[in-house]
C-alpha positions in Angstrom: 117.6 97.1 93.9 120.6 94.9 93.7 120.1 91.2 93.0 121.6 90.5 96.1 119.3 93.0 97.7 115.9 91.1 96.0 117.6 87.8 97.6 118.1 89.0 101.2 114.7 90.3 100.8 113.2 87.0 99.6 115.2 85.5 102.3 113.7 88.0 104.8 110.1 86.6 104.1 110.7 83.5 104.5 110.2 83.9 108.3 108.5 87.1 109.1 108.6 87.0 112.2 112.6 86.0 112.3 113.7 87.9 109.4 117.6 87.5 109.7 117.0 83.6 110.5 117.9 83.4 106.7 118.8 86.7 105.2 122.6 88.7 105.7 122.6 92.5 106.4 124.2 94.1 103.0 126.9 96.2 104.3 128.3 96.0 108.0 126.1 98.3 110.4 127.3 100.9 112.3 126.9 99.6 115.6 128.5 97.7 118.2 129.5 94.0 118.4 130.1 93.4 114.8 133.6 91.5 114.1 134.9 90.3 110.6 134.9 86.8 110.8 138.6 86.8 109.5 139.0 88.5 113.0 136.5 85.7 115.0 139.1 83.1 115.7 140.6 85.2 118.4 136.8 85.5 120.2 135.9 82.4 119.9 137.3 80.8 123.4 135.4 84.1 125.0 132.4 83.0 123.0 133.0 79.4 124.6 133.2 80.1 128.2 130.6 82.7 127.9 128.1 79.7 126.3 129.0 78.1 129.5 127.5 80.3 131.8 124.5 81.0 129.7 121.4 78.7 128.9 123.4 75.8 129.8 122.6 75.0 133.5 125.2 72.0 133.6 128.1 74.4 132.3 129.2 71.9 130.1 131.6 72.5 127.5 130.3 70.1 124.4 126.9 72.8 125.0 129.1 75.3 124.4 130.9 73.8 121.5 127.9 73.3 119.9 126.3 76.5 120.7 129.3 78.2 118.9 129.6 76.3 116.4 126.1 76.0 115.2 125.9 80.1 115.2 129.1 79.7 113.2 128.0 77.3 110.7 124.6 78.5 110.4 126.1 82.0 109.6 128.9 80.7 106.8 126.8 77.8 105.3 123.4 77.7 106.3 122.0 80.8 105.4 123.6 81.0 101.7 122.0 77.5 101.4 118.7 78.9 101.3 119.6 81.4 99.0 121.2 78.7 97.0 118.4 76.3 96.6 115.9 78.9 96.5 117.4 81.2 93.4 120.2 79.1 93.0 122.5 82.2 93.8 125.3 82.5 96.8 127.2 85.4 97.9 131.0 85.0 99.2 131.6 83.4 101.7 135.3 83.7 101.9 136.5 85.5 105.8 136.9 88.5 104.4 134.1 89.4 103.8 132.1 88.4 106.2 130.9 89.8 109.7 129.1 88.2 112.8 127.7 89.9 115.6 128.6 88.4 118.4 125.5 88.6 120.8 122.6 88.4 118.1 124.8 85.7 115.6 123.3 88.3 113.0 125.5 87.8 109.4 126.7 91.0 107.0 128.5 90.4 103.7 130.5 93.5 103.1 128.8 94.1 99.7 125.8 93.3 97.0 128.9 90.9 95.1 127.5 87.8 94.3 128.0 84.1 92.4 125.4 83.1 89.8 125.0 80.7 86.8 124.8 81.8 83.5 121.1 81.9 83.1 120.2 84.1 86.1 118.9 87.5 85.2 122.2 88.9 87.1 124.8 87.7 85.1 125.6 90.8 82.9 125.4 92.9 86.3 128.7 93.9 87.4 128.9 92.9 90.5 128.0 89.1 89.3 130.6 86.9 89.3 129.4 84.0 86.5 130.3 80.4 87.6 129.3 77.8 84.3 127.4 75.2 86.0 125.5 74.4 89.3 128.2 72.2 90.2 131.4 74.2 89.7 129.0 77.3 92.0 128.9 74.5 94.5 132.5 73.5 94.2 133.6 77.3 94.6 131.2 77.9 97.8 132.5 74.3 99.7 135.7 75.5 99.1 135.2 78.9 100.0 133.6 78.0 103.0 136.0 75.2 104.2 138.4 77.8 104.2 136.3 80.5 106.5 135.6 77.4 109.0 138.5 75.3 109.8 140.2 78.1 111.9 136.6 78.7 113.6 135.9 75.1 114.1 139.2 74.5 115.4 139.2 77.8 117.6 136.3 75.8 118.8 137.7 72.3 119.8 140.7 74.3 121.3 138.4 76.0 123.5 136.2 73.0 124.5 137.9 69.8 123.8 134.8 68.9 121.3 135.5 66.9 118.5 136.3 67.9 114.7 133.8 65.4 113.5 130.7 66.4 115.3 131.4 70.1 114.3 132.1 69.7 110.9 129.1 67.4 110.8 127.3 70.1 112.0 128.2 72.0 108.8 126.4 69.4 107.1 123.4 69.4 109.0 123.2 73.1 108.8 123.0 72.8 104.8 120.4 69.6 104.6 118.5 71.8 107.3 118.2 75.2 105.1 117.7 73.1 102.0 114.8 71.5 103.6 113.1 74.3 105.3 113.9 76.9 103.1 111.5 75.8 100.0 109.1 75.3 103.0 108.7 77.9 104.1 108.9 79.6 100.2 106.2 77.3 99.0 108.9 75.9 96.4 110.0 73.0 95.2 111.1 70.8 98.0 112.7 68.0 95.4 114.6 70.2 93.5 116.2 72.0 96.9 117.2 68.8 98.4 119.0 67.6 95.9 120.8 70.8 95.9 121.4 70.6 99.3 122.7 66.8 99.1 124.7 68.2 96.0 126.4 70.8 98.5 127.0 68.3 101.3 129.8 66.1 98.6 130.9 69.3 97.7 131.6 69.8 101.5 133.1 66.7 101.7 135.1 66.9 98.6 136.8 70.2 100.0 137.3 69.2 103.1 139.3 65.4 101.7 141.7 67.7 99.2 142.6 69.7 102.4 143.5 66.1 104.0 140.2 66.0 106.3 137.1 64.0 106.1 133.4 64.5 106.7 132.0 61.8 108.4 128.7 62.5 107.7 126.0 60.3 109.0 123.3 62.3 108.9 120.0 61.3 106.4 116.3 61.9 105.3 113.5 59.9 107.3 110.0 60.0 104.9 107.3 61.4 107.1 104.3 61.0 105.8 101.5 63.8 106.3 98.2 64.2 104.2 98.6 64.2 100.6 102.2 65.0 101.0 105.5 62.5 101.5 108.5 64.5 103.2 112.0 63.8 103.2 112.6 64.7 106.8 116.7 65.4 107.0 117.6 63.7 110.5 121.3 65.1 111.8 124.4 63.6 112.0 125.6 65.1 115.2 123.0 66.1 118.3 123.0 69.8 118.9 122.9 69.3 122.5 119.9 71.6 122.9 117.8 69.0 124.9 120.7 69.9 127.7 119.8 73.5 128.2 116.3 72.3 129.3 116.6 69.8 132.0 112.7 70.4 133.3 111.0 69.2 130.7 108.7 66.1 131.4 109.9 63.6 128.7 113.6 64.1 127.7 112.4 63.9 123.8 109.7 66.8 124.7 113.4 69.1 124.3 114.5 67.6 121.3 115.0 69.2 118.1 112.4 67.5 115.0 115.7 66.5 113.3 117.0 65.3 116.0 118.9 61.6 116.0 117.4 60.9 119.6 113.5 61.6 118.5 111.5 58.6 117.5 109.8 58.2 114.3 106.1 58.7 115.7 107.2 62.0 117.7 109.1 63.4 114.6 105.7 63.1 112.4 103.6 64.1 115.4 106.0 67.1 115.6 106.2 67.8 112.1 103.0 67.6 110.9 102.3 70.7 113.7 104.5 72.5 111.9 103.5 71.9 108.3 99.8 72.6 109.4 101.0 75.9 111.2 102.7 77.1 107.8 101.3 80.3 105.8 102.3 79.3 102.3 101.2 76.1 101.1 104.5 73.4 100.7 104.9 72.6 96.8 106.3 69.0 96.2 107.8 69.9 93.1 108.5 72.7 90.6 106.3 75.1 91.0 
């Protein structure tokens, strides 16, 4: 088994029941509806209109923005931020060689390559590239990734007039959010991965500034309380919009996300502490 191949697979338990919520495919199946996301840009005002007609009973174009451009973040940033914070690995995220399929937003990386710090076990393997510290890895994957989501993002507010800032918040969102479910759901140290995370999000920002943009990121932590345990709750900087494809609900806030900006404090730990009871694997406040 290839390192990569003992992440994706660690990545893969994380949510049994949703195993490629996290984890990449190694290698590009052989089936339909896989596109190299070099090649994406040119699907993505198809992808647009085609959120407009589904699950989005208004047809509104921002619920298509951000329904396109959360599967796109998720799949460039999100998922390697679990395997970041979790084993403190990434593979490339650079266009080339990456694929999404378009109807399942399912990722592939085109092989087992993949960035690690001296001290991982991997680092003599040849398909390892070595980076010296934790911060030039997250230097080299906020660059990398930039680079693979500017043309998306901005395929994106060409095809839906949606802002730069709320997408490219998004990104940031999409990295706090893996950093803090990830080591949830792994049972792992939940300090340690957010600080990782946060880490990543300058990083973000950095990249973006030296290619003359700027993250205006707003999003945070809110501490939520629950049992024995104090969590640092990351709240988003930009609304997903999600609460819009689900018009019948009684209470507006009854469709918002837990992270959501719109949900109140007392909803957010009602809703949370639901889902910390409903986990398998005991959460881990520090190393463990």
């Amino acid at each position: 088994m290839t390192a990569l191949a003992a992440t994706v697979e660690r990545l893969r338990g994380l949510r049994p029941e949703y195993p490629d919520a996290y984890a990449p495919c190694i290698g590009v199946p052989a089936e339909p509806g896989w596109s190299a996301l070099a090649d994406v840009a040119a699907h993505v005002d198809a992808w647009c209109a085609r959120a407009r007609e589904q699950d989005n009973p208004a047809r509104l174009a921002s619920v298509a923005a951000t329904t396109v451009g959360g599967v796109l973040v998720h799949a460039v940033l999100g998922r390697v931020t679990a395997a970041l914070v979790l084993d403190r690995r990434a593979w490339d995220v650079r266009a080339a060689h990456l694929a999404l399929h378009a109807d399942t937003g399912r990722l592939a990386v085109r092989d087992a390559s993949l960035l690690v710090l001296p001290d991982d076990p991997a680092a003599g393997h040849p398909d390892a590239e070595v980076l010296p510290d934790l911060a030039a890895l997250l230097h080299r994957l906020a660059a990398d990734a930039v680079a693979t989501l500017r043309p998306l993002l901005n395929a994106v507010r060409a095809a839906t007039r949606y802002g730069l800032v709320p997408l490219w918040n998004a990104a940031a969102d999409a990295v706090r959010g893996a950093a803090h479910y990830a080591p949830l759901y792994a049972g792992t140290d939940r300090e340690g991965a957010r600080a990782v995370g946060d880490a990543l999000v300058a990083a973000l920002g950095a990249a973006l500034a030296a290619r003359g943009m700027r993250l205006r990121d707003r999003g945070g932590h809110e501490e939520v309380r629950w049992g024995a345990e104090t969590y640092a709750l990351p709240v988003r900087a930009a609304c997903c919009l999600y609460y819009k494809t689900e018009p019948q609900v009684q209470r507006p806030s009854d469709a918002y996300c837990m992270t959501c900006p719109f949900l109140c404090s007392p909803d957010r730990r009602a809703r949370f502490g639901a889902f910390v009871d409903g986990l398998s694997t005991p959460v881990t406040a520090g190393a463990p």
